[in-house]
VOMAR-591146 format. One record per residue (C-alpha): y, z, x; residue in one letter; residue number from 1. Coordinates in steps of 0.02 Angstrom, whole numbers, plus 32768, in hexadecimal, padded with zeros to 4 digits. Layout:
BEGIN
py, pz, px, res, n
Y, Z, X, A, NUM;
...
// end
This chain:
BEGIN
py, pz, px, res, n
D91A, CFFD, 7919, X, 1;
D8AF, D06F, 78B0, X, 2;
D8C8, D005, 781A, X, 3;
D812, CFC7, 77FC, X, 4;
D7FA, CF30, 777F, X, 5;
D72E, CF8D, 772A, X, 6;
D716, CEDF, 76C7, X, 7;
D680, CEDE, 7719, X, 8;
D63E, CF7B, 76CD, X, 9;
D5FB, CF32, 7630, X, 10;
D589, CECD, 76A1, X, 11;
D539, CF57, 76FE, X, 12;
D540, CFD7, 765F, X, 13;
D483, CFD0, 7658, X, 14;
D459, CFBE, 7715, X, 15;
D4BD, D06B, 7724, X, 16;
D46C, D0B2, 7690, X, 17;
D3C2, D091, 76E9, X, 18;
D3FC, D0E3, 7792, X, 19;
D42E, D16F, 7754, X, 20;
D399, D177, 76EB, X, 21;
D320, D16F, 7785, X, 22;
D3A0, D1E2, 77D7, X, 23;
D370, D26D, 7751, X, 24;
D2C2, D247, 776D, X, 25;
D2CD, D25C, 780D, X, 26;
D338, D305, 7800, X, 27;
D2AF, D32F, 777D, X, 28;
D21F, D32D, 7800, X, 29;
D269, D38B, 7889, X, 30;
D241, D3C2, 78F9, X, 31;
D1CC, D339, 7938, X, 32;
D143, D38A, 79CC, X, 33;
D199, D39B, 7A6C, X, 34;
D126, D33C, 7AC0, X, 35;
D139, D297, 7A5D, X, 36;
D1FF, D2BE, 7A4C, X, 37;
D205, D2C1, 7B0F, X, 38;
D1A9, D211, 7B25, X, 39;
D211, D1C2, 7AB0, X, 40;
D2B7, D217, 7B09, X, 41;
D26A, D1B8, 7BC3, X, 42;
D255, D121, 7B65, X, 43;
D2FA, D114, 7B13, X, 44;
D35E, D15C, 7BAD, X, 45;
D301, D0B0, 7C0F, X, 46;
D31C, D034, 7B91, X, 47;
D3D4, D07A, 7B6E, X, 48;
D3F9, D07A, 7C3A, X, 49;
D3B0, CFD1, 7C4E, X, 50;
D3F4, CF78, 7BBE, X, 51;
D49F, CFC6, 7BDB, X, 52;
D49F, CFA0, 7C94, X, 53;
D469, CEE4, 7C55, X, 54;
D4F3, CEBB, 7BF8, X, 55;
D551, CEDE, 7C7F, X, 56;
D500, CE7C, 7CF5, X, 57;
D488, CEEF, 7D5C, X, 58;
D3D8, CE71, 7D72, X, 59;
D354, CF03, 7D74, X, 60;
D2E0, CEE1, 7D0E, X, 61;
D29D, CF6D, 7C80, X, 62;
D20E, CF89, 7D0C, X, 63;
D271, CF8D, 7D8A, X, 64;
D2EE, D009, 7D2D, X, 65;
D248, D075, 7D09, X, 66;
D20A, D080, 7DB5, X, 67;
D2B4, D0C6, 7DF1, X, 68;
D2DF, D122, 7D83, X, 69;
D224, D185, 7D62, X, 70;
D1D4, D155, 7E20, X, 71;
D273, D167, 7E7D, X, 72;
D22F, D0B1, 7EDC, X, 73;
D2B4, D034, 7F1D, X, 74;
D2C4, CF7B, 7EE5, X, 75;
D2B2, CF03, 7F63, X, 76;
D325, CE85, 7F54, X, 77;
D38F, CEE3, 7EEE, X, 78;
D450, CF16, 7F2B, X, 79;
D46E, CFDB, 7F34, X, 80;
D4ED, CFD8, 7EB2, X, 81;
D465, CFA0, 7E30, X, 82;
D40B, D033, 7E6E, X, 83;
D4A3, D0BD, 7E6A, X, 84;
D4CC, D057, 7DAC, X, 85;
D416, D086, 7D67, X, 86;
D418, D13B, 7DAB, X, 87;
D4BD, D14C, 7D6E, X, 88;
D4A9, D121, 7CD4, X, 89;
D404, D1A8, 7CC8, X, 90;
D48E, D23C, 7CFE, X, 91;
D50A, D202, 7C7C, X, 92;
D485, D226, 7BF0, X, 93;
D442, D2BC, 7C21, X, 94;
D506, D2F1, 7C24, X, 95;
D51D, D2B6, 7B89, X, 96;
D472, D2FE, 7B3B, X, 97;
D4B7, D38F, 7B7D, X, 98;
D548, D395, 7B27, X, 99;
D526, D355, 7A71, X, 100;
D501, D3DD, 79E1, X, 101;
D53F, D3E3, 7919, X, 102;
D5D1, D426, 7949, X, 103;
D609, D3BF, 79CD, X, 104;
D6C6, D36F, 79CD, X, 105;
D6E6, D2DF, 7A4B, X, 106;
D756, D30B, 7ACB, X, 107;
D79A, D2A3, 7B60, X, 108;
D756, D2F2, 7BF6, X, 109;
D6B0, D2D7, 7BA1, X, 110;
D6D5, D21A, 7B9D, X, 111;
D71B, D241, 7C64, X, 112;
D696, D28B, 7C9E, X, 113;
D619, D215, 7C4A, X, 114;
D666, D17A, 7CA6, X, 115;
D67A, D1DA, 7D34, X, 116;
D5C3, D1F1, 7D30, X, 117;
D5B9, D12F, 7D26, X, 118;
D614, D0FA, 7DB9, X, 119;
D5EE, D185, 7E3B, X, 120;
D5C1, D127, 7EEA, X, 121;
D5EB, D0A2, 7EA2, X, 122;
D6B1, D099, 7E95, X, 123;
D6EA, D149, 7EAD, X, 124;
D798, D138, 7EB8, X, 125;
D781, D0FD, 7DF4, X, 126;
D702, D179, 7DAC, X, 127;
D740, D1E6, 7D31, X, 128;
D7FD, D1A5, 7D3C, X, 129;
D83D, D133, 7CB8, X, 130;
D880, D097, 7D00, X, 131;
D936, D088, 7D30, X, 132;
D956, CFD0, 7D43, X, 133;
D937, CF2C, 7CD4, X, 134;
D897, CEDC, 7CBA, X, 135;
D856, CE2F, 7C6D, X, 136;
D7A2, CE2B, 7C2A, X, 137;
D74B, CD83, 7C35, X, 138;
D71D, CD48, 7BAA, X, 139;
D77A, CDAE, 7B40, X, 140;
D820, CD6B, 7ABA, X, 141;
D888, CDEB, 7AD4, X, 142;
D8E4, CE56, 7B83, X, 143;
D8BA, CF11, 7B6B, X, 144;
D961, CF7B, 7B5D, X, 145;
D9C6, CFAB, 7BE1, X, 146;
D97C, D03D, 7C4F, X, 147;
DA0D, D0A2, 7C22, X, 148;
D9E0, D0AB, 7B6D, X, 149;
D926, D0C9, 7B87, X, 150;
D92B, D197, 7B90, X, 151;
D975, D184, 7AF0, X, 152;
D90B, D110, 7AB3, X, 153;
D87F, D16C, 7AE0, X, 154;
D8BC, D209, 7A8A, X, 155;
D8E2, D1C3, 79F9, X, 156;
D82B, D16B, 79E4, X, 157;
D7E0, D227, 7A01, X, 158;
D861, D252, 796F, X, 159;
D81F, D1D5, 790A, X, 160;
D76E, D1EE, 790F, X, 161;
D790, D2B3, 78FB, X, 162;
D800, D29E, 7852, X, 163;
D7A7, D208, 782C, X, 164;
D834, D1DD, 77AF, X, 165;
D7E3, D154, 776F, X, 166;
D729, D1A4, 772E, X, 167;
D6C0, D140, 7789, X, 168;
D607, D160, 77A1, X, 169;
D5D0, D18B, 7855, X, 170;
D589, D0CB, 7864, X, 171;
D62B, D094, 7834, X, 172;
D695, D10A, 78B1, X, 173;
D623, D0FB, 7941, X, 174;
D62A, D027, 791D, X, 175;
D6F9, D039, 791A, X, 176;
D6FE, D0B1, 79A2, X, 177;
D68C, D03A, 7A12, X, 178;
D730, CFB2, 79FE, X, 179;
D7BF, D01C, 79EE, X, 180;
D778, D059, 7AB3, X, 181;
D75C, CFAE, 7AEE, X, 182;
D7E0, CF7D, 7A9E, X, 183;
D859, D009, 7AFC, X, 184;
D7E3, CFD5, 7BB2, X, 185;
D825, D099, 7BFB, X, 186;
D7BC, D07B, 7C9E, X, 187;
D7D2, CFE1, 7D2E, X, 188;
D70C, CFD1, 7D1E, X, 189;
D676, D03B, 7CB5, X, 190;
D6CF, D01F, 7C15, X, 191;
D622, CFCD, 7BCC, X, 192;
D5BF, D041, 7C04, X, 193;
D62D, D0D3, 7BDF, X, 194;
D649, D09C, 7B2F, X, 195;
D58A, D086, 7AF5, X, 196;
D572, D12F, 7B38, X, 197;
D616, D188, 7AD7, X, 198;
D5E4, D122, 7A49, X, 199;
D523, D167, 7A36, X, 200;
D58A, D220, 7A66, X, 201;
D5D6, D209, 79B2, X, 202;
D52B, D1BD, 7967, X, 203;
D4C3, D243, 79A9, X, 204;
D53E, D2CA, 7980, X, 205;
D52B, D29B, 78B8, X, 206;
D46A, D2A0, 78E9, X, 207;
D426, D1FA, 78EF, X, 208;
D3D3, D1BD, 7993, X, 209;
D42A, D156, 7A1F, X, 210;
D445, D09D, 79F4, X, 211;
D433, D024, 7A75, X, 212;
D485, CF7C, 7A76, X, 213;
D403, CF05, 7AB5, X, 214;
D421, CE99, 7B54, X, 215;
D3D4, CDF7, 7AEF, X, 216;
D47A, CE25, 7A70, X, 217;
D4F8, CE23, 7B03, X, 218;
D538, CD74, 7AC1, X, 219;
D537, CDB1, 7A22, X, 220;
D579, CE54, 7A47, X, 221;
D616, CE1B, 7A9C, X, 222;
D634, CD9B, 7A14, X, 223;
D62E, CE1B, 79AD, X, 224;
D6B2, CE82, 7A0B, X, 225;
D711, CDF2, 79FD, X, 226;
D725, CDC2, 794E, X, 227;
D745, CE88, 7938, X, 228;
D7D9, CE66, 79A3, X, 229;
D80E, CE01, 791A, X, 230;
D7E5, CE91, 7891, X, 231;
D751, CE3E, 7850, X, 232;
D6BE, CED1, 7882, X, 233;
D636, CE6E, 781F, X, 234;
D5C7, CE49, 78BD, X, 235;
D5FA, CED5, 7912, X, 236;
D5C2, CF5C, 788D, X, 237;
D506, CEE4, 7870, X, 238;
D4EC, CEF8, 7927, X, 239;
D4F7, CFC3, 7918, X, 240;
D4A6, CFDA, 7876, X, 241;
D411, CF69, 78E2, X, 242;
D411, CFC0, 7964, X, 243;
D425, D079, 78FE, X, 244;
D382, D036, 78A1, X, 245;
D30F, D00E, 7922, X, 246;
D32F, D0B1, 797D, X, 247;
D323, D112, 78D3, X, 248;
D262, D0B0, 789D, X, 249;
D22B, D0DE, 797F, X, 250;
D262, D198, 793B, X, 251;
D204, D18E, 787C, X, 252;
D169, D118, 78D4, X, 253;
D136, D1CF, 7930, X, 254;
D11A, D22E, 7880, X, 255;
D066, D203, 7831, X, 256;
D053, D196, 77A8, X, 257;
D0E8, D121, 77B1, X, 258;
D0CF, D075, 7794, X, 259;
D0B4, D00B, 7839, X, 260;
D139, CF90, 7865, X, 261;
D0FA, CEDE, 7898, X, 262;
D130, CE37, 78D6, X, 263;
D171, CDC9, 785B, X, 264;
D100, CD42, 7889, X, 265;
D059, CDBA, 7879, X, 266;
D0A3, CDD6, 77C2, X, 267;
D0B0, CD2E, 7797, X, 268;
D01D, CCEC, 77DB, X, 269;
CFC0, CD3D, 775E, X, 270;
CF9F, CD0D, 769E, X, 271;
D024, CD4A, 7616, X, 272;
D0AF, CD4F, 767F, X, 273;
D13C, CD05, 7604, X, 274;
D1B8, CCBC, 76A4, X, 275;
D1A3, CC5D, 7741, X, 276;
D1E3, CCB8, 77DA, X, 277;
D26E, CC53, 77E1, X, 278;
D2B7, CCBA, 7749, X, 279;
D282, CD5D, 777F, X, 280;
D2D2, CD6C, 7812, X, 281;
D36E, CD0D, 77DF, X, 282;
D369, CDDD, 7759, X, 283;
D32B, CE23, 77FF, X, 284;
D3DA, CDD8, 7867, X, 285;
D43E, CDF8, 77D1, X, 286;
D40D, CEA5, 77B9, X, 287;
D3D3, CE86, 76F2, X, 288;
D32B, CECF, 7729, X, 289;
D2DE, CF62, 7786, X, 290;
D2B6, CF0B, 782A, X, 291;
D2CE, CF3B, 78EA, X, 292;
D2D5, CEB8, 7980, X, 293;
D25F, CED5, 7A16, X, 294;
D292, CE4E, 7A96, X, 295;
D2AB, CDBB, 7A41, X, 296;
D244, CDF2, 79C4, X, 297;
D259, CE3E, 7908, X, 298;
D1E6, CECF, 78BD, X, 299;
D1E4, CEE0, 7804, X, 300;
D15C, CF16, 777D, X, 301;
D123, CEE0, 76F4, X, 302;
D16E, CF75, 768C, X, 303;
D224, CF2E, 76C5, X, 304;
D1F2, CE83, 7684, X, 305;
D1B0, CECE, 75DD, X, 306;
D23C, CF35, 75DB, X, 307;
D2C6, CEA7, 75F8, X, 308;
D25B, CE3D, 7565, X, 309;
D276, CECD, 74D9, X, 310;
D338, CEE3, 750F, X, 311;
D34A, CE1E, 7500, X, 312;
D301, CE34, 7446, X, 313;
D354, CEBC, 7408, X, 314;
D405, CE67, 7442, X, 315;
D3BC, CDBB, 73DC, X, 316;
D3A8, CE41, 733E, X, 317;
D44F, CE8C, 7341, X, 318;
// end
């Protein structure tokens, strides 16, 4: 089980090279003022609840999630469980920002508690227990494990990411941590959820920012799960380093003087621009550049581009 094929780490050498790069800047301009640290913590705790509630089917919009979560208002039209899912998912961070520090070592009741947090009103009797029947996940190509095996399971995946026998980076362990727990499926329902929460636990412990797995990725995201099932983590680690990125540049966008990040049309409308948009954002999908999504939308700058131009060069020269 913990035999992990890294032929994909060639691939993303650079891409991780740059995270942990802006990851030192970041550490580098800490702390950033309270006040613009705590708007950027509201914003990411909505988009994180509503694009983690998406994937799993909740329809509130990012609004919607807004106004319940900061006004307190009720949705018309909108089913109670949708309601209990959003504030939910609100308690399970502020647990877990509770939690996380340097130090911290992952521990099960953490994960417990967190998915107990999840599912509270919602399905009691499950909250906080680990399942202890079969389940099938549509969709999926594989049967999760019998429930007998999952408390082992379970501690042997905390084992894992505390010895860390294989010297991964914390992109890399959060990425195979993310499928090893889907993979294992400990709870009858809240394993999504659960999961992107545990997994940001590890990311945030290492001290980079939350990354949140956007609802216009879910088909991407679950393919990506799949072909993981299959030991090929390709998609599955792009999707992360994205989504690691584009909470890293919101972070590095508060300190003065960095570079604005724009639209990869407004770039190439102008004069000088050496590709079509086309070719950007196929580097943009495939990671090659720095470049976060917004919707269905990629953010790049022109530094990236420049910057992706004098790599291709010095590769021709060697």
């Amino acid at each position: 089980m913990w035999e992990i094929d890294r032929s994909y780490y060639v691939e993303f050498e650079e891409t991780f090279q740059r995270l942990f790069d802006k990851k030192q800047m970041l550490d580098q301009g800490r702390p950033l003022p309270q006040s613009a640290l705590q708007k950027i913590k509201e914003s990411l705790t909505i988009e994180w609840t509503y694009n983690s509630n998406s994937i799993e089917g909740n329809t509130l919009s990012l609004r919607e999630t807004q106004l319940v979560l900061q006004e307190g208002i009720t949705i018309k039209g909108k089913s109670l469980r949708e309601h209990f899912e959003v504030k939910n998912h609100e308690v399970a961070i502020a647990y877990l920002y509770s939690i996380v520090h340097d130090s911290y070592q992952l521990k099960s009741r953490d994960i417990l508690t967190l998915h107990a947090n999840v599912l509270r009103s919602i399905e009691e009797e499950f909250a906080g227990r680990l399942r202890n029947g079969g389940v099938r996940i549509s969709g999926a190509n594989f049967i999760p494990p019998n429930a007998l095996k999952v408390p082992t399971l379970i501690d042997e995946l905390i084992a894992f990411v505390h010895n860390n026998p294989l010297g991964l980076n914390t992109i890399e362990l959060a990425t195979i941590f993310h499928h090893k727990f889907v993979w294992i499926h400990p709870f009858f329902d809240g394993n999504g959820r659960t999961v992107r929460l545990v997994m940001n636990l590890l990311l945030m412990q290492a001290g980079f920012p939350p990354a949140i797995i956007l609802k216009n990725d879910r088909k991407k995201y679950y393919e990506a799960l799949n072909q993981a099932n299959n030991g090929n983590y390709q998609k599955l680690i792009l999707l992360m380093c994205q989504a690691v990125e584009r909470t890293l540049n919101i972070y590095l966008n508060a300190f003065p003087g960095q570079e604005p990040y724009e639209s990869i049309a407004t770039i190439v409308s102008e004069p000088g621009t050496p590709y079509g948009q086309d070719y950007i954002s196929l580097l943009a999908r495939q990671g090659k550049i720095d470049a976060y999504k917004e919707g269905r939308n990629w953010f790049t700058t022109r530094q990236a581009i420049q910057d992706y131009i004098d790599n291709r060069q010095r590769k021709r020269q060697l």
